[in-house]
C-alpha positions in Angstrom: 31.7 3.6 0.7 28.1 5.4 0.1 27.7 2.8 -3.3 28.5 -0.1 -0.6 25.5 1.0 1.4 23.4 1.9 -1.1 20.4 -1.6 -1.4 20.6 -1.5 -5.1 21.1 -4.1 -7.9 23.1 -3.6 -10.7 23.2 -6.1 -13.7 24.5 -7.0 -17.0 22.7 -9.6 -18.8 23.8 -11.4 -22.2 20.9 -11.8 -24.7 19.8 -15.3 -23.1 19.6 -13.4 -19.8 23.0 -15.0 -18.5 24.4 -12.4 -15.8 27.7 -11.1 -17.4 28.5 -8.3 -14.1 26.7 -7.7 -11.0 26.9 -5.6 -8.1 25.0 -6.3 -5.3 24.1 -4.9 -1.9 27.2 -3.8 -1.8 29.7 -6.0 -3.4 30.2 -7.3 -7.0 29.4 -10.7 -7.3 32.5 -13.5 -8.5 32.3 -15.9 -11.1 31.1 -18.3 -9.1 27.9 -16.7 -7.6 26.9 -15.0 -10.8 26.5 -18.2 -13.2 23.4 -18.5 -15.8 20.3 -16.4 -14.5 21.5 -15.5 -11.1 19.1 -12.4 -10.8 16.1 -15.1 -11.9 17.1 -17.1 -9.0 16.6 -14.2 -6.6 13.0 -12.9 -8.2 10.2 -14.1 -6.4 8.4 -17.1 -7.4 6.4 -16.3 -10.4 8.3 -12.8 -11.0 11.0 -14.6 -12.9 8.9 -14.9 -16.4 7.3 -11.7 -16.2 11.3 -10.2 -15.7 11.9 -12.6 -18.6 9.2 -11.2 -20.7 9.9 -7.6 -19.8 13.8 -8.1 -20.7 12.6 -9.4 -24.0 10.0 -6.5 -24.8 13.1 -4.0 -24.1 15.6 -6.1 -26.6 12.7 -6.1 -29.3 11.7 -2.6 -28.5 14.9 -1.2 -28.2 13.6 1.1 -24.9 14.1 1.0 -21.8 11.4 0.0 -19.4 10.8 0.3 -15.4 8.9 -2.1 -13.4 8.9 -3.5 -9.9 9.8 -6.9 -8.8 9.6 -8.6 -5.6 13.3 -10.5 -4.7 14.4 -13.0 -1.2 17.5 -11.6 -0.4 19.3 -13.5 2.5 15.9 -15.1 3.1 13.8 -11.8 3.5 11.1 -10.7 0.8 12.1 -7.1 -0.6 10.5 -5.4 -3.5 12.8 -3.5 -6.3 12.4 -0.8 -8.4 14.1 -1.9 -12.0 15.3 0.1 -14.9 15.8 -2.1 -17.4 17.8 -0.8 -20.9 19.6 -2.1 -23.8 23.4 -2.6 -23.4 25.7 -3.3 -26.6 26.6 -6.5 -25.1 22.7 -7.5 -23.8 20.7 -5.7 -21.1 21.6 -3.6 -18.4 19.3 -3.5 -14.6 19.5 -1.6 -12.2 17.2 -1.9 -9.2 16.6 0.2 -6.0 15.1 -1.7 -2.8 11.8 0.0 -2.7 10.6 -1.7 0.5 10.2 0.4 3.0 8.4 2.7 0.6 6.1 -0.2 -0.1 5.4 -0.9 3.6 4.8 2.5 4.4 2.1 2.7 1.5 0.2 -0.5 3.1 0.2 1.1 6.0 -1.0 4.2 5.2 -3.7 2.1 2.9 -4.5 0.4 6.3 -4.8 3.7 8.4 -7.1 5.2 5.9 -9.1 2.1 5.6 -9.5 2.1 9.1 -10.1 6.2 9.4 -13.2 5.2 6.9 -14.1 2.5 9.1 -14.3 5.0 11.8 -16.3 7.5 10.0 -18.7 4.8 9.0 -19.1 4.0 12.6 -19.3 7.4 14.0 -22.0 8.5 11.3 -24.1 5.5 12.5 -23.6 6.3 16.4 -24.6 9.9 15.4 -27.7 9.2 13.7 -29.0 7.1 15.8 -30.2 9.6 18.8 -30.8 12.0 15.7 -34.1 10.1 15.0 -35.5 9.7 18.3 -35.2 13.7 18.7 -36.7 14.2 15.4 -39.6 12.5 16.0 -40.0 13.7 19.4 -39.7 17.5 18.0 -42.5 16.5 15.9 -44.7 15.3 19.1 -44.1 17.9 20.4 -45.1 20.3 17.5 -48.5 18.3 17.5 -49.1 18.3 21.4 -49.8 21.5 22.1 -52.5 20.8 24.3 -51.8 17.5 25.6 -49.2 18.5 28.0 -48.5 14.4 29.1 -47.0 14.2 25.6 -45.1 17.4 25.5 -43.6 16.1 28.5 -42.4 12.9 27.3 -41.2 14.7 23.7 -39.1 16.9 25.7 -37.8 14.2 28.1 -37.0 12.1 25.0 -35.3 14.8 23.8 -33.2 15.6 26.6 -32.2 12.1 26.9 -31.0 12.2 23.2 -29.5 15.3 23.5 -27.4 13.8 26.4 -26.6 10.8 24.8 -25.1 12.8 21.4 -23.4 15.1 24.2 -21.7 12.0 25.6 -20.8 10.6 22.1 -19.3 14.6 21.0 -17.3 14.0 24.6 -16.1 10.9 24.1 -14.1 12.2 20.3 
């Protein structure tokens, strides 16, 4: 029962990558629906040669060798994780459906592309009354006698201060 729901791919392959066995999601596969390269039909377009060439780097190498392939399944895209090994009678594969792993990981890409968005943002917002006061500090440091521009330092000042108050608020 727990192999039945378990979204894995298991595969024998001769050494011309004909499927000899498979199990998958949750039944093995007849005669009929195995045939010549079953598991190249189900690869993604352009993941079936690189599959080929990594089958054939594992038969000349003798090791085993993970990688991750992207597969339609019932008409929906899905992403495996594939353990690929030499068999005595060819290759053996078996693959885990990774994809809600993978989606989680874009989104969390997305999130933190967005959280530096923010940041981006809010260090602009923040600067800009920053200035304004700076300069007005400095007025007001030089107009110690001129109390028409002390006045207009501090009220540009206050109006800064205000406006970073309102931007501290609204986080």
């Amino acid at each position: 029962f727990a192999l039945r729901n378990t979204p894995m791919l298991v595969v024998s392959l001769d050494s011309q990558l004909h499927t000899t066995w498979s199990y998958a999601l949750g039944k093995e596969l007849d005669e009929q629906a195995r045939g010549p390269s079953r598991l190249l039909e189900m690869l993604a377009p352009g993941h079936a040669d690189r599959f080929a060439d990594v089958v054939r780097q594992v038969v000349r190498n003798r090791s085993g060798q993970r990688a991750e392939f992207d597969l339609t399944i019932h008409g929906e895209p899905r992403t495996y994780d594939f353990r690929i090994e030499c068999s005595e009678t060819g290759v053996s594969v078996v693959g885990f459906d990774i994809t809600p792993s993978k989606l989680a990981e874009v989104s969390l890409l997305e999130a933190d592309r967005r959280k530096d968005e923010f940041l981006a943002t809010l260090s602009h917002e923040l600067r800009n009354p920053l200035t304004p006061l700076k300069v007005a500090i400095d007025v007001a440091k030089l107009a110690k006698d001129d109390r028409g521009q002390l006045e207009y330092a501090i009220r540009t000042m206050e109006r800064q201060v205000t406006q970073l108050t309102q931007l501290v608020d609204d986080l």
